[in-house]
Legacy VTK file of the C-alpha trace (Angstrom):
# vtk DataFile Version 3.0
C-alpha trace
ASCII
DATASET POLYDATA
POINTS 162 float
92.584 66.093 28.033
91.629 62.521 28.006
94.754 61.598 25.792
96.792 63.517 28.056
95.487 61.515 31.031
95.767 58.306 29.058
99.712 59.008 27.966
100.323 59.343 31.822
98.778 56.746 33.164
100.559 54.333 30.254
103.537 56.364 31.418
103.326 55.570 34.928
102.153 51.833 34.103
105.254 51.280 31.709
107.678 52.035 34.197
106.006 50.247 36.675
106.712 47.028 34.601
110.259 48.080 34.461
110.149 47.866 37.899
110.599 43.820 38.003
111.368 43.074 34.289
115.535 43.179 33.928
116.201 46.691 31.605
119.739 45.916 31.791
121.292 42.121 32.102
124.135 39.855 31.795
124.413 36.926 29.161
123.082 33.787 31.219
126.094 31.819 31.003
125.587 29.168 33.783
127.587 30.818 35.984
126.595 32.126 39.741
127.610 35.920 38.928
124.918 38.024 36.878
123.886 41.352 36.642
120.525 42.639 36.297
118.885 46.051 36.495
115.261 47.238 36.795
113.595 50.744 36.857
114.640 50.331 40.860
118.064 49.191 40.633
119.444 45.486 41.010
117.528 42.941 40.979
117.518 39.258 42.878
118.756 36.533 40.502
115.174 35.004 40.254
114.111 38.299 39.176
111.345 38.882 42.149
111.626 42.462 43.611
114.497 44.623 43.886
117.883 43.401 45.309
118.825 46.938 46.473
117.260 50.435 45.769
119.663 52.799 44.376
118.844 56.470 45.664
119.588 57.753 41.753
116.895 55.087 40.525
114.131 55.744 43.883
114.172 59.152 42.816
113.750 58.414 38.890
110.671 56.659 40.428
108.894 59.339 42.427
109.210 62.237 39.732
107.478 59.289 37.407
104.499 59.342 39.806
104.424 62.900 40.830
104.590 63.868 37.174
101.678 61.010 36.361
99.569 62.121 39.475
99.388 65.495 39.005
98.525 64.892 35.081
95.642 62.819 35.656
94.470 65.504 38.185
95.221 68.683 36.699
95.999 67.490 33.097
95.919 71.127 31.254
98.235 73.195 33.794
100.959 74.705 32.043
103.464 74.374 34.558
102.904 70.638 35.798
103.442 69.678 31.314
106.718 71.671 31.752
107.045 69.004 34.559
106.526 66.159 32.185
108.986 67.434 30.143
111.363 67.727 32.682
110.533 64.773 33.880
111.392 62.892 30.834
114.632 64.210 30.035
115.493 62.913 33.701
114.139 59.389 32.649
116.029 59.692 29.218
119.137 60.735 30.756
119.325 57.632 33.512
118.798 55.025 31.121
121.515 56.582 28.067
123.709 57.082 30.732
123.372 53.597 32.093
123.474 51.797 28.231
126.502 53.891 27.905
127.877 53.593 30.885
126.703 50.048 31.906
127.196 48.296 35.278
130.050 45.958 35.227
131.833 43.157 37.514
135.487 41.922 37.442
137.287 39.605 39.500
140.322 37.851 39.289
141.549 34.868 40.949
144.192 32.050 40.766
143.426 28.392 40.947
145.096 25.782 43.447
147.838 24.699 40.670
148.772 28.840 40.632
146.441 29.364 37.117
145.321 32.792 37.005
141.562 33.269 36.774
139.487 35.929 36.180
136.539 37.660 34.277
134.497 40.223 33.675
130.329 40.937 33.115
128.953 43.717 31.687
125.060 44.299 31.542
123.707 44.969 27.903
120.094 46.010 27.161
117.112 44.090 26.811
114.109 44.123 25.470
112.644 45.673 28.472
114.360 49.174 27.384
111.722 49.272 25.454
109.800 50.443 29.091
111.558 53.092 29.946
111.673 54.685 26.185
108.085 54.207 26.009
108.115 56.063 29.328
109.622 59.045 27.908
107.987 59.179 24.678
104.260 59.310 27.083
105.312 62.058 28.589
106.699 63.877 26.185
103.806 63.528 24.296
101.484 64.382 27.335
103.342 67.263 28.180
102.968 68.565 25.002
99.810 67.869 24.459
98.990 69.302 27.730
100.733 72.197 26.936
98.939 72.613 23.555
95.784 72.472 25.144
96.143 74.682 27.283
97.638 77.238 25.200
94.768 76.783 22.800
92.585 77.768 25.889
94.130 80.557 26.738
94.283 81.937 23.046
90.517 81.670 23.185
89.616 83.532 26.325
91.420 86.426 25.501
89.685 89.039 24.213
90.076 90.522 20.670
92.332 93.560 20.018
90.637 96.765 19.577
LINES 1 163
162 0 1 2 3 4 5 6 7 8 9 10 11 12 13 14 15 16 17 18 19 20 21 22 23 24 25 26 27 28 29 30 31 32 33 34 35 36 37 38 39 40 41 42 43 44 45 46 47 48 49 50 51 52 53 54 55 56 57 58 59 60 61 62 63 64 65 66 67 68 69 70 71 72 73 74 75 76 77 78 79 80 81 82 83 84 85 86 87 88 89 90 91 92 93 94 95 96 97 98 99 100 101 102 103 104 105 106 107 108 109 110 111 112 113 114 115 116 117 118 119 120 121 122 123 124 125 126 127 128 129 130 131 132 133 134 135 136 137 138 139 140 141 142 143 144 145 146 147 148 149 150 151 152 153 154 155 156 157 158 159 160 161
């Protein structure tokens, strides 16, 4: 139970991390417009705090903590590691969908001699999508462990069969 507790917490503590450390960024090329994503949502250029929540991301955020919570509470219920699990795949399927989908921004423009302008920015990963995979492989783990455990348990409290 303690490694399930542990995997939780590390869970919990890992995603916190990708709360101010850029999962998703732009290419610093020197130019005003960047993009830059954290565990909740955009982030300010200097990369203090969260430039806006996004609902999809806030939410991410609380089944993170209600799934660590309730693990380092009740670590060997059956239904809360099913929560972990679920939890995960939720975590998992933001940030795939976000690498394959990733946040872009194009403008276009013309200069005072009638040049066309124009560009376009698309966030890649960095290394801090590391954070969020580590987040999912804790409580995966955790819920299976806590799972295991508890099946284990139960499988020795029955009684044997006459």
């Amino acid at each position: 139970m303690l490694a399930v507790r542990l995997l939780h917490l590390l869970a919990i503590l890992s995603y916190a991390v990708a709360s101010f450390v850029p999962v998703l960024a732009t290419e610093p090329d020197g130019s005003a417009l960047s993009i830059r994503v954290s565990a909740l949502g955009g982030m300010q250029d200097d990369g203090i705090g969260p430039e806006g929540l996004s609902p999809a991301a806030l939410l991410v955020w609380l089944l993170v903590a209600l799934a660590a919570a309730r693990a380092l509470v009740r670590p060997a219920s059956r239904a809360w590691s099913l929560v972990s699990l679920i939890v995960a795949a939720a975590v998992a399927q933001r940030w795939v969908s976000l690498v394959r989908d990733p946040p872009l921004l194009m403008w276009d423009g013309q200069l005072p001699d009638g040049t066309p302008t124009g560009g376009m920015l698309v966030a890649e990963p960095t290394w801090g999508l590391v954070l969020p995979a580590l987040t999912v492989a804790c409580l995966v783990i955790g819920g299976l462990c806590a799972f295991a455990r508890r099946r284990s348990i139960g499988a020795r409290t029955q009684p044997p069969a006459s």
